[in-house]
Residue, then its C-alpha position, 0 to 999 in steps of 0.5 A: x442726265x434728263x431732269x425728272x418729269x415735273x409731274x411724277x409718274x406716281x401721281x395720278x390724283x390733280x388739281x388745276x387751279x387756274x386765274x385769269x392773271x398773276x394779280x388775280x384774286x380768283x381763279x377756277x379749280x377742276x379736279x383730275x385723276x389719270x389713267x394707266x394709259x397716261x391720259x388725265x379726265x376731270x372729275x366732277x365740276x369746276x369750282x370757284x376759289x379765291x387767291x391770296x389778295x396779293x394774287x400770285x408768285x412762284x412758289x418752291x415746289x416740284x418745278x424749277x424755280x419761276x423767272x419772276x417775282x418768287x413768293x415771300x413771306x407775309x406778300x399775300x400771294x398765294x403760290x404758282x407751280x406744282x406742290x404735293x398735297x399731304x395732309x388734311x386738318x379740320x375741327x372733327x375729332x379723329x374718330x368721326x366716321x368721316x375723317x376715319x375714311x380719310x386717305x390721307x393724315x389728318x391733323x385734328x384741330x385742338x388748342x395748342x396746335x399751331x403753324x409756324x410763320x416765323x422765319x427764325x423758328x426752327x419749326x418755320x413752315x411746320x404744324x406742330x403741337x405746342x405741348x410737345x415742342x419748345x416754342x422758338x417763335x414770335x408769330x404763329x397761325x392758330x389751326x383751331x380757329x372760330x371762323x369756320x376757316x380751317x373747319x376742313x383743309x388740307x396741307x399744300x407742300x410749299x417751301x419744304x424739305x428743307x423750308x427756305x426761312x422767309x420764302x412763304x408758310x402755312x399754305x393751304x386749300x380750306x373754306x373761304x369766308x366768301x367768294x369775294x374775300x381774298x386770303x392771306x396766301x392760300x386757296x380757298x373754296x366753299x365747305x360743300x366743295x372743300x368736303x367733296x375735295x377731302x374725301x376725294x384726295x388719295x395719299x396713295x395717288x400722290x395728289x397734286x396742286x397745280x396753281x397758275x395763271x393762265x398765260x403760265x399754264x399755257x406756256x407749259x402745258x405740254x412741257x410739264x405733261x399737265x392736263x388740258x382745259 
């Protein structure tokens, strides 16, 4: 029975991360959107991001497992494959007209709201709301931050459906604090990009992240139907 494509026909929004290596902290993010013909185009620019401080590992996504080294929880890599983007978050109200025009959920950051990191929680891996859950967890990241972080991010896909406890959570995109500041797992940008980023992303185009080093990529480029540089 042929395997699905990796890249689901329904997905027509992109994004390519690339880094020189799986150590890499740093690495270059260029937006695609694909045609009906099947052909992908950038969009707009490249921008520069910074990787988790331990570079990166193979994430659990929508390609078949990596050969090497997967990621695991609290390695400080950020994850490597292909992972559907599905939500924003941010410190804007839900009524702002910005994030009215957001096409996909937004999650408003407010006290209480939190993403589980605890492997033996039931909600490992998951956003929630502490007012409306039990909590079962010893350790957890706060979504309403004062640095400026998670002003603006949005939800990478990573070990979901079901989540494999201890196999990596709360990846995001979000605005990094520098450009030589590596994060904790996740892939970070400037907030003028992080804006341009969130208002391009369409729940209706199926986006997609796409996050490896380049020897990876160029291994799989034609196989995986992925763009070209």
């Amino acid at each position: 029975m042929p395997q699905p494509p990796v890249i689901p026909p329904a997905s027509t929004q992109l994004l390519l991360c690339l880094a020189p290596g799986w150590e890499a902290t740093t690495a270059c993010l260029q937006r695609f959107e694909r045609n009906a013909g099947g052909d992908w185009f950038a969009v707009g620019t490249q921008v520069p991001v910074v990787l988790g401080h331990g570079g990166l590992a193979w994430g659990r996504g929508l390609h078949a497992p990596g050969a090497t080294g997967d990621k695991r929880e609290g390695d400080g890599c950020a994850p490597a494959g292909v992972f559907a983007i599905t939500a924003l978050f941010g410190d804007a109200p839900a009524g702002m007209p910005a994030v009215a025009a957001a096409r996909l959920p937004y999650h408003p950051a407010k006290p209480g709201l939190k993403c589980v990191d605890d492997p033996a929680s039931a909600h490992y891996n998951c956003i929630v709301d502490e007012s409306v859950v039990t909590a079962d967890w010893m350790s957890c990241e706060d979504m309403l931050r004062t640095d400026g972080r998670y002003a603006l991010g949005a939800v990478v896909a990573h070990n979901v459906e079901p989540a494999l406890p201890g196999a990596g959570s709360c990846i995001f995109l979000h605005v990094w604090a520098g450009p030589e500041t590596p994060t904790a797992g996740c892939t970070a940008m400037a907030l003028a990009d992080m804006r341009e980023l969130a208002g391009w992303l369409d729940g209706a185009r199926a986006p997609l992240l796409v996050q490896l080093p380049l020897d990876a990529f160029a291994q799989r480029q034609e196989a995986w139907g992925l763009p070209r540089r």
